[in-house]
N, C-alpha and C positions, 0 to 999 in steps of 0.2 A: 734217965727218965725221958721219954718222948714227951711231944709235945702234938696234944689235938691239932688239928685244920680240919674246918669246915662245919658242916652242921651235921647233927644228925639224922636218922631219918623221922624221929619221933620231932623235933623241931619242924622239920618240913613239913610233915604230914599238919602240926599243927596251924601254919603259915596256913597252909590251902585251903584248910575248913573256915579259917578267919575269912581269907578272901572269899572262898564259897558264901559264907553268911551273907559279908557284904553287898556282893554281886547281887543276893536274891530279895534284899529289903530295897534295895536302892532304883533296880532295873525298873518294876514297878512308876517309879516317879519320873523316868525318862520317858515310860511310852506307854501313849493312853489311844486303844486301840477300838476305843467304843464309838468315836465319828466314821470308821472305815467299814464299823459293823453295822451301822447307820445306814451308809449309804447303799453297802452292798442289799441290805436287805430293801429298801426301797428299789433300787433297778431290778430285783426279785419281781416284788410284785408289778412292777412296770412289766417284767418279761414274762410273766402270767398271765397280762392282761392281754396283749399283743399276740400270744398264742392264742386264747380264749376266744379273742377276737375273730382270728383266721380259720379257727376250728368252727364256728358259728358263722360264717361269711358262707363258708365251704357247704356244710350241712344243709342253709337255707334254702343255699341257692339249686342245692339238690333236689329236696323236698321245705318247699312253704312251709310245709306243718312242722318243721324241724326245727329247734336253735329259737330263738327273739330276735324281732326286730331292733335295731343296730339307729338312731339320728341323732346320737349322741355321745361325745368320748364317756361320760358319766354313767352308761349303760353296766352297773357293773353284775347286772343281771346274767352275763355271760360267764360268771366266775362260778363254778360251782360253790354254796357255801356264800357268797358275796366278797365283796371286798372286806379285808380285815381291817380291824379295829384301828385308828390311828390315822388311817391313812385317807384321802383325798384325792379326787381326778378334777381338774379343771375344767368345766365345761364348754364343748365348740363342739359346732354343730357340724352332722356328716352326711354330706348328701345321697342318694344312693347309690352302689357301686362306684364309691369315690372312698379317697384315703386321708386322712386328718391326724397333723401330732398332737398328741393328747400327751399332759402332764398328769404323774403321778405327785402328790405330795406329802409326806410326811409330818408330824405334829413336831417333831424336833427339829426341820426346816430342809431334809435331804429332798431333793428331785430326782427324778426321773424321766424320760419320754417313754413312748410307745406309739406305734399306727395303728390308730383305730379306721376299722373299713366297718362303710356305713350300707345296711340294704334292711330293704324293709318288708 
């Protein structure tokens, strides 16, 4: 009569799906990915806003009648749509054909900056 060694493959296969379980309850509890999703999404609209900005600088200064006047980072009149829900710009004042960092802030505490350029 021989003698088994080793495991079988239904063993093993059973090992893996154990650890598989494991892995997929547990990872969860190690990494909490929603402060990154936070913040990315704030330097979003920071980086919308700083585009908005230079697209309306640009326009104005083409044609007056074009784009809104700009003496304020808080002008979020530049955004088509406005600024969304949640979020916040600091207000500092921008002089004309001058450039100002303006903060973005978020209700859950994330920041942001942008250059806001100011013309009237």
């Amino acid at each position: 009569m021989s003698k088994q060694q080793g495991f079988t493959l239904i063993e093993l296969v059973v090992v893996i799906v154990i650890l598989g379980i494991l892995a997929a309850t547990a990872l969860p509890k190690f990494i909490d990915l929603s402060g990154d999703a936070e913040q990315a999404a704030t330097e979003g609209v920071a980086g919308a806003m700083g585009s908005a900005m230079a697209v309306n600088y640009g326009a104005r200064k083409a044609n007056s009648a074009n784009g809104v006047a700009v003496t304020d980072c808080n002008t979020s009149g530049v955004l088509q749509g406005g600024l969304p829900t949640g979020y916040t710009i600091t207000a500092a004042a921008i002089a004309n054909d001058a450039t100002a960092t303006c903060t973005v802030t978020h209700t859950n505490g994330a920041t942001a900056t942008f250059t806001g350029l100011g013309i009237s």
